[in-house]
C-alpha positions as CSV (number, residue, x, y, z in Angstrom):
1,X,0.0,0.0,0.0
2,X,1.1,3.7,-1.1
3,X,2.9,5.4,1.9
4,X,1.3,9.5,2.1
5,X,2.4,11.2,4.8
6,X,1.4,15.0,4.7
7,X,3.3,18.0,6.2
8,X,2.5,21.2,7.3
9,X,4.6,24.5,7.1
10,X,5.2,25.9,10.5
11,X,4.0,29.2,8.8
12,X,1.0,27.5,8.1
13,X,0.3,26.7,11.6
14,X,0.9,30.1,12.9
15,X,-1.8,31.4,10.5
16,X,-4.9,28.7,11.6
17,X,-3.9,28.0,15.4
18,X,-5.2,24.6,16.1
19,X,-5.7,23.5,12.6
20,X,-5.5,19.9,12.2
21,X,-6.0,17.6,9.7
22,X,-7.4,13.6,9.2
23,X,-5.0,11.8,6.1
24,X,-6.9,8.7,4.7
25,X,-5.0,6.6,2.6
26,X,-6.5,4.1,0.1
27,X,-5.9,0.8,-2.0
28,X,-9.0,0.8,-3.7
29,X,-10.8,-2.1,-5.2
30,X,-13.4,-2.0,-8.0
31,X,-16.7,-0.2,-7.0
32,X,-19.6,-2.7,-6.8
33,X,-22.1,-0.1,-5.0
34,X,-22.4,2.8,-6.4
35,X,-25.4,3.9,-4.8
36,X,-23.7,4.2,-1.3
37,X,-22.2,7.6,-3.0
38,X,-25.6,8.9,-4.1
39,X,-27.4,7.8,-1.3
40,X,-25.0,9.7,1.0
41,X,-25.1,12.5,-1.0
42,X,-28.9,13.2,-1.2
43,X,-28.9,12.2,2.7
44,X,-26.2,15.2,3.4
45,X,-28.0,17.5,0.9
46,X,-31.2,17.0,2.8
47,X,-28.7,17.7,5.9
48,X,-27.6,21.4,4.9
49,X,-31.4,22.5,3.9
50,X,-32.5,21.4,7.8
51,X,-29.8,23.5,9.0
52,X,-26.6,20.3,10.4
53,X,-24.6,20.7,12.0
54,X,-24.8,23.0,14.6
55,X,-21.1,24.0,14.3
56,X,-21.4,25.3,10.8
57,X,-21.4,28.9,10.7
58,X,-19.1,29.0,13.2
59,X,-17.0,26.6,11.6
60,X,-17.3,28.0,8.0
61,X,-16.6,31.7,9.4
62,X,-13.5,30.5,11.0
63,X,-12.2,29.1,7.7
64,X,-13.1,32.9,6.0
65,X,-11.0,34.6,8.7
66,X,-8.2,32.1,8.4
67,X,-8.6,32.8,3.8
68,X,-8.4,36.4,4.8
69,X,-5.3,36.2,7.0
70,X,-3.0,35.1,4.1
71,X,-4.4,38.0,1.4
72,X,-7.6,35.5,0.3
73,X,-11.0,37.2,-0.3
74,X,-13.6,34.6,1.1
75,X,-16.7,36.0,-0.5
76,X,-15.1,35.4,-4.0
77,X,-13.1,31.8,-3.5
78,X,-14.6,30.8,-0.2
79,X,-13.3,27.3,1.4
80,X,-14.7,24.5,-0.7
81,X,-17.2,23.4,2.4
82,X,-18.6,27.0,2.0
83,X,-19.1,26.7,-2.0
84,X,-20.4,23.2,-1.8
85,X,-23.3,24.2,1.0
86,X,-24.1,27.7,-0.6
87,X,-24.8,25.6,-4.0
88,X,-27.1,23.1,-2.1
89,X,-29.0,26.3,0.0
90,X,-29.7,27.9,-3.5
91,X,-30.5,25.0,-5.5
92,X,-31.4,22.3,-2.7
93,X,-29.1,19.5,-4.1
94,X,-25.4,18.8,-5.6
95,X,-25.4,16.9,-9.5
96,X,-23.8,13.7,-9.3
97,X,-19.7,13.9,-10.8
98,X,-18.8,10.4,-9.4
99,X,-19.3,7.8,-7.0
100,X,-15.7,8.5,-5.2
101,X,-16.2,12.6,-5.4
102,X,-19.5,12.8,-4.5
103,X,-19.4,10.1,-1.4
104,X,-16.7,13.0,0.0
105,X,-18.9,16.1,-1.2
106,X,-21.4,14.5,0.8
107,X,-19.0,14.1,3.9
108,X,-18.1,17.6,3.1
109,X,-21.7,18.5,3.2
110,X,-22.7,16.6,6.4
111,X,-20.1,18.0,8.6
112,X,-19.5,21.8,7.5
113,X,-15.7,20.3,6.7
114,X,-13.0,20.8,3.6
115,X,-12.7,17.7,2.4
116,X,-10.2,17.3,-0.7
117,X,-10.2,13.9,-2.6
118,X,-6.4,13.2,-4.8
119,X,-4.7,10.9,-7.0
120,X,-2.1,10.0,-5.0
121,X,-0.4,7.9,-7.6
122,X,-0.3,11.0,-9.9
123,X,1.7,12.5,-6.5
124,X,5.7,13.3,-7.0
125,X,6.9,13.1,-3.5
126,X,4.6,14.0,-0.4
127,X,1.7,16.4,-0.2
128,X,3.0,19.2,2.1
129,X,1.0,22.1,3.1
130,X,3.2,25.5,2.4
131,X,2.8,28.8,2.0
132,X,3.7,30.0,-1.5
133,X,6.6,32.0,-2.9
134,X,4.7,32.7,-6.5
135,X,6.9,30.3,-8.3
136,X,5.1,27.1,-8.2
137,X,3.1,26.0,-11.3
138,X,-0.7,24.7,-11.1
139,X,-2.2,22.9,-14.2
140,X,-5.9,23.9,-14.4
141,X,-8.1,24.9,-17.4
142,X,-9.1,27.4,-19.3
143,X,-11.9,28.0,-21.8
144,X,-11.2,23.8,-22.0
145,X,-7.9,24.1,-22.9
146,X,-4.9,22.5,-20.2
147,X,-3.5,26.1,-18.9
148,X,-0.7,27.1,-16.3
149,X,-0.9,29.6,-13.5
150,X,0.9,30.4,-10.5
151,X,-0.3,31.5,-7.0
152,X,0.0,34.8,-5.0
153,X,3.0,35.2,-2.8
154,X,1.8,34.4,0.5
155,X,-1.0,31.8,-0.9
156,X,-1.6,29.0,1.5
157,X,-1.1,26.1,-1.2
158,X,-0.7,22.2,-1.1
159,X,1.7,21.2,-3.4
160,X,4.2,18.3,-4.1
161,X,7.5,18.4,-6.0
162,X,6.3,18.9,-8.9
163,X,4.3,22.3,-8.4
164,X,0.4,23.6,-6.7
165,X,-2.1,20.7,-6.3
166,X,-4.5,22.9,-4.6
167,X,-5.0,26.4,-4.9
168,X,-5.8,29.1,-1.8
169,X,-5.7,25.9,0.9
170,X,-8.7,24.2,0.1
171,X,-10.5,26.4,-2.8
172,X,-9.2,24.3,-6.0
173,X,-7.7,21.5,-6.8
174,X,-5.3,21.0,-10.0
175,X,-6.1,19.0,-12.5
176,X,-2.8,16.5,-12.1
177,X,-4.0,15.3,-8.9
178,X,-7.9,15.1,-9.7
179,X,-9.5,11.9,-8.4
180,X,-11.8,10.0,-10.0
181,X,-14.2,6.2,-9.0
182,X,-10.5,5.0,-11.6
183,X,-7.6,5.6,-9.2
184,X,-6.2,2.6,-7.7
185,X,-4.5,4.4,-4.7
186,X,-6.6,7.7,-3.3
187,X,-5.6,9.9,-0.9
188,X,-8.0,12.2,1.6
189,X,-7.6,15.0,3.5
190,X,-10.5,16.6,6.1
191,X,-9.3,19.8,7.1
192,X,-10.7,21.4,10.4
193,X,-10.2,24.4,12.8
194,X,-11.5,24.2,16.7
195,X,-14.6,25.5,16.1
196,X,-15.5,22.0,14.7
197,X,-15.1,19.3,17.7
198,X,-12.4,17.2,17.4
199,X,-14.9,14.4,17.8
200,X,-16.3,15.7,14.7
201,X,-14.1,15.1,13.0
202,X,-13.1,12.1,14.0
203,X,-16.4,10.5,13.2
204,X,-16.6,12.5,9.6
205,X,-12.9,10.2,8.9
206,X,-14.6,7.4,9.6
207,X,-18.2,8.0,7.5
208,X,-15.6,8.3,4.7
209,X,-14.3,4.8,5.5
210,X,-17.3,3.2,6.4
211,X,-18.5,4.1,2.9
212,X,-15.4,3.8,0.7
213,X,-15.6,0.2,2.1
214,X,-19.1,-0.7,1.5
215,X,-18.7,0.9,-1.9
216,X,-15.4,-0.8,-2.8
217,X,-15.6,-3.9,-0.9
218,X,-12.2,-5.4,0.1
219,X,-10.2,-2.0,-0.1
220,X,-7.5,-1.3,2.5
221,X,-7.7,2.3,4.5
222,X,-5.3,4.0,6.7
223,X,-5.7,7.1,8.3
224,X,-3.7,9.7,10.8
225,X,-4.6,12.5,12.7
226,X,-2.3,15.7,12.0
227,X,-1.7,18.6,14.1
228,X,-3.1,18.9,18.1
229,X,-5.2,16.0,19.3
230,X,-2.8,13.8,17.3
231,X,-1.0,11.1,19.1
């Protein structure tokens, strides 16, 4: 099984105090059930309209602060938890992408958390969490062409050796990395701040697993706790 082990700049930590982070690891096997994906994500759609979880806002509006702390303007790329929940409150559901994407949208959804879904065979070396000098490529599109683009200085990216795998922290994901139901080994990371309980979180990591492993029966998951709490 694929060894991912995460890091995260010491800059990084100084900017979210009490950030931490779950790492799921998977050997995936060939999806058989589908429907857990679709079923999970109606059921956390329905979630968001009734108002769950109670940390939300609080949650969500820690995650603007931190975006504005390192020169990010929420309202326009908010944290991916924030853009996936406004899009169910306006149109009351998410359109199904893929079973592996949309069973952690629906995680996402159902816990008010950043989750961010990779390819961690297309990874060159180990995802680290960094704050950006400007210089680091990041393969998106444009217009539906492949395109190149760079972050701000200062940017709070994920990256790996080869350049940006995630732009502004959590906001968008490259197109290198991108996972889809395909990927033999996936990689997960559910991002949190304090005003999320650490139990939360915790039980979000294993929803994830609980359904990766009804929907690909047989697949191998390991997970780690990063930052306080960890041990």
């Amino acid at each position: 099984m694929l060894s991912v082990v995460p890091s995260i700049d010491p800059a990084v930590a100084q900017l979210a105090p009490g950030f931490r982070a779950l790492s799921i690891v998977v050997q995936a096997t060939p999806i058989t059930r589908p429907q857990i994906a679709s079923e999970a994500l109606a059921s956390a759609c329905q979630a968001v309209t009734a108002g769950a979880p109670e940390w939300a806002a609080a949650h969500l509006q820690a995650w603007a602060e931190v975006f504005r702390r390192f020169g990010a303007k929420p309202q326009r790329t908010p944290c991916s938890a924030e853009a996936l929940r406004k899009r169910v409150l306006r149109d009351g559901s998410l359109p199904s992408i893929d079973p592996v994407v949309d069973l952690y949208n629906a995680i996402s959804l159902a816990y008010a958390i950043p989750v961010g879904g990779e390819n961690a065979q297309a990874y060159v070396g180990a995802p680290r969490l960094v704050v950006a000098d400007g210089s680091e490529p990041f393969d998106t599109m444009k217009e539906g062409a492949p395109a190149h683009e760079f972050p701000d200085a200062g940017e709070v990216v994920w990256r790996d050796d080869q350049g940006v795998t995630c732009r502004r922290w959590n906001w968008r994901q490259g197109v290198r990395t991108r996972l889809d139901a395909q990927a033999q080994q996936m990689w997960f990371i559910l991002e949190s701040l304090p005003e999320m309980p650490l139990e939360a979180l915790t039980e979000a990591g294993d929803k994830l697993i609980e359904g990766l492993q009804q929907m690909m029966p047989g697949t191998e998951i390991e997970s780690m706790l990063i930052g306080p709490g960890a041990g």
